[in-house]
C-alpha positions as CSV (number, residue, x, y, z in Angstrom):
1,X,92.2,121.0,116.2
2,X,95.9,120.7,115.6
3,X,96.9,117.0,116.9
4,X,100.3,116.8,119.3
5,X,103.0,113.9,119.0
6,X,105.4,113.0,121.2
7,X,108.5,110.1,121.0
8,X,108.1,107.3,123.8
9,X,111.5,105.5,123.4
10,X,112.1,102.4,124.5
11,X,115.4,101.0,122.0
12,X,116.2,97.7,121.9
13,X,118.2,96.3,118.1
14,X,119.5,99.5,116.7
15,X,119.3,98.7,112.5
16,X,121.1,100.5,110.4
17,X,119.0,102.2,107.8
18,X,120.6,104.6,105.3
19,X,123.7,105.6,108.2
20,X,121.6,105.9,110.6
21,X,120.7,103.6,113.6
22,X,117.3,103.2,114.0
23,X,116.5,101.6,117.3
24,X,113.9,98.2,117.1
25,X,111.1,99.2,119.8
26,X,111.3,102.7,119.5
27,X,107.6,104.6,120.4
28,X,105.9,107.1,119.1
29,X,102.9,108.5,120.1
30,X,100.2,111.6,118.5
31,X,96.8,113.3,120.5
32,X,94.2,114.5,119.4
33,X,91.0,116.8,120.4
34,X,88.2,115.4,118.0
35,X,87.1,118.6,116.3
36,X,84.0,119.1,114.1
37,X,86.8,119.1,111.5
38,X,88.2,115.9,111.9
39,X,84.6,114.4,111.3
40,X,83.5,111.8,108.4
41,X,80.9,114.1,107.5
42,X,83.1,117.1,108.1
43,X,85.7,114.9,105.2
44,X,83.3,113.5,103.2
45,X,84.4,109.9,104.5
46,X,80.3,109.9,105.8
47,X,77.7,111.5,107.1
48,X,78.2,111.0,110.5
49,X,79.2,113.3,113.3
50,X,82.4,111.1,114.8
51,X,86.1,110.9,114.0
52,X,86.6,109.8,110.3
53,X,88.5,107.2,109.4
54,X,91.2,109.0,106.9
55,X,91.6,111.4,110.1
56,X,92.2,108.6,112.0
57,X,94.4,107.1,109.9
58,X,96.9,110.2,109.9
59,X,96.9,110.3,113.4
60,X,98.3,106.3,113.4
61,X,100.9,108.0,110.7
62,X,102.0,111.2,113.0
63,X,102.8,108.3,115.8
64,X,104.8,106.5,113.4
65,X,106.8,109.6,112.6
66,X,107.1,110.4,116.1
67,X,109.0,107.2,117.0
68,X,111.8,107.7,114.1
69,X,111.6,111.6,112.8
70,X,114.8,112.6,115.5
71,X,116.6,109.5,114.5
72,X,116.5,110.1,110.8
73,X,119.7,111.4,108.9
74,X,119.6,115.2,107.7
75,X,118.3,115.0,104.0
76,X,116.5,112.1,104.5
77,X,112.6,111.5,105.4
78,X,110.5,108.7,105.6
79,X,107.1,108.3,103.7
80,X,103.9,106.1,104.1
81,X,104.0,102.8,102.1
82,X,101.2,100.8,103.2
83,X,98.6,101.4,105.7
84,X,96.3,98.6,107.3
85,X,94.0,99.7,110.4
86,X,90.7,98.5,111.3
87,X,88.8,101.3,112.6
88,X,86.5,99.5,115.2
89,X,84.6,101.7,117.3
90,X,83.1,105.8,117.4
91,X,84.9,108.4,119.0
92,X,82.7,111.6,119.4
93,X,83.8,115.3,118.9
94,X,85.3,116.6,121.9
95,X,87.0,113.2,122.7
96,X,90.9,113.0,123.4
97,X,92.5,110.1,121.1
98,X,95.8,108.7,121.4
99,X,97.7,107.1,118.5
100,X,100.2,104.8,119.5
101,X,103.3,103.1,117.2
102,X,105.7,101.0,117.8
103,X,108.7,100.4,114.9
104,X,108.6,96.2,114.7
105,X,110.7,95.3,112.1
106,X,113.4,97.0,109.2
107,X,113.9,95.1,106.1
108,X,116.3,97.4,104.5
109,X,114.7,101.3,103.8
110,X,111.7,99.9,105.2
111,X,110.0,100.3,108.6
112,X,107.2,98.2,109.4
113,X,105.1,99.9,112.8
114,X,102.2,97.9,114.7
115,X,99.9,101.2,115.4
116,X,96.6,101.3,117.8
117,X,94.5,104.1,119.2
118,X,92.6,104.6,122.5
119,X,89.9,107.1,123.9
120,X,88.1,106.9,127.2
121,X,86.2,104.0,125.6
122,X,89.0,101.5,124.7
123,X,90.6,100.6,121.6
124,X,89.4,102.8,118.8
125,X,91.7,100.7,115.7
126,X,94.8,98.6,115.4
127,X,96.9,98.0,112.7
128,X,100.2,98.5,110.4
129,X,102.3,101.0,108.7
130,X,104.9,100.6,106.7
131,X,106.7,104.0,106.3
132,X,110.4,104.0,103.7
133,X,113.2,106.4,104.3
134,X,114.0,108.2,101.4
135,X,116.5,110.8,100.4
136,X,114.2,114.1,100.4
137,X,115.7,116.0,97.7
138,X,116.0,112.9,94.7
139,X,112.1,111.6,96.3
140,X,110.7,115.1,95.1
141,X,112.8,115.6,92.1
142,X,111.5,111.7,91.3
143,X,107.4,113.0,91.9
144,X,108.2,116.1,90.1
145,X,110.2,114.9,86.9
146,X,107.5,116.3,84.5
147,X,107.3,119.8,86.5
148,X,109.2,122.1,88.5
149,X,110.3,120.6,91.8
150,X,108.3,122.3,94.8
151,X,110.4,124.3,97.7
152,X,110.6,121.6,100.7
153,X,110.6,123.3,104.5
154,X,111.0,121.7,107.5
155,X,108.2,121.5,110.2
């Protein structure tokens, strides 16, 4: 099932990052219907009928991108960095999720997020992202130096 995201802004310091201002606070959220293919045994994270970790991991990620991706200069993007989130309890297929970030802190290109996720339950994992904004077009040439840079689309 595809997940949704959606921006929740609440600014507060805009930063500049790369000519941009980047607003301190800003919100992002991304839902999800659990699917049988968002499933640890359905990723090979397990063997266990529940949401996997790497899936829940890239829904903490979509929020993150949520909060910035309108405020982000044309040409530029922003890619993951680091990623730390305890996943610490089951969510079942068929259970709604919702990823929440919030941007905490910008030490130059990089955005540090404090990210959580809920279901009926509670608190399904908390945690950080760090995500960088980069230029898009010298990132790829940069990962493809040894090959033919790869046609970029937009989303």
């Amino acid at each position: 099932m595809q997940a949704s995201a959606s921006v929740v802004k609440t600014p507060k310091l805009p930063v500049s990052v790369c000519s941009v201002q980047i607003p301190v606070g800003a919100r992002g959220e991304a839902h999800l219907v659990v699917s049988a293919a968002d499933t640890a045994k359905s990723m090979g994270s397990g063997d266990v009928d529940v949401l996997a970790t790497p899936r829940l991991v890239a829904l903490c990620e979509q929020a993150t991108c949520a909060a910035i991706t309108s405020l982000v200069p044309e040409g530029s993007t922003t890619v993951g960095m680091k990623v730390q989130v305890d996943h610490l309890q089951p969510t079942p297929i068929g259970a709604d999720v919702t990823a929440e970030a919030v941007l905490d802190r910008i030490e130059g290109r990089r955005l540090s997020f404090t990210v959580s996720a809920y279901d009926a339950g509670g608190l399904v994992a908390a945690g950080r992202v760090t995500r960088v904004v980069v230029e898009r077009d010298r990132f790829m040439a940069k990962c493809c130096a040894t090959g033919e840079t790869p046609a970029v689309t937009a989303e």
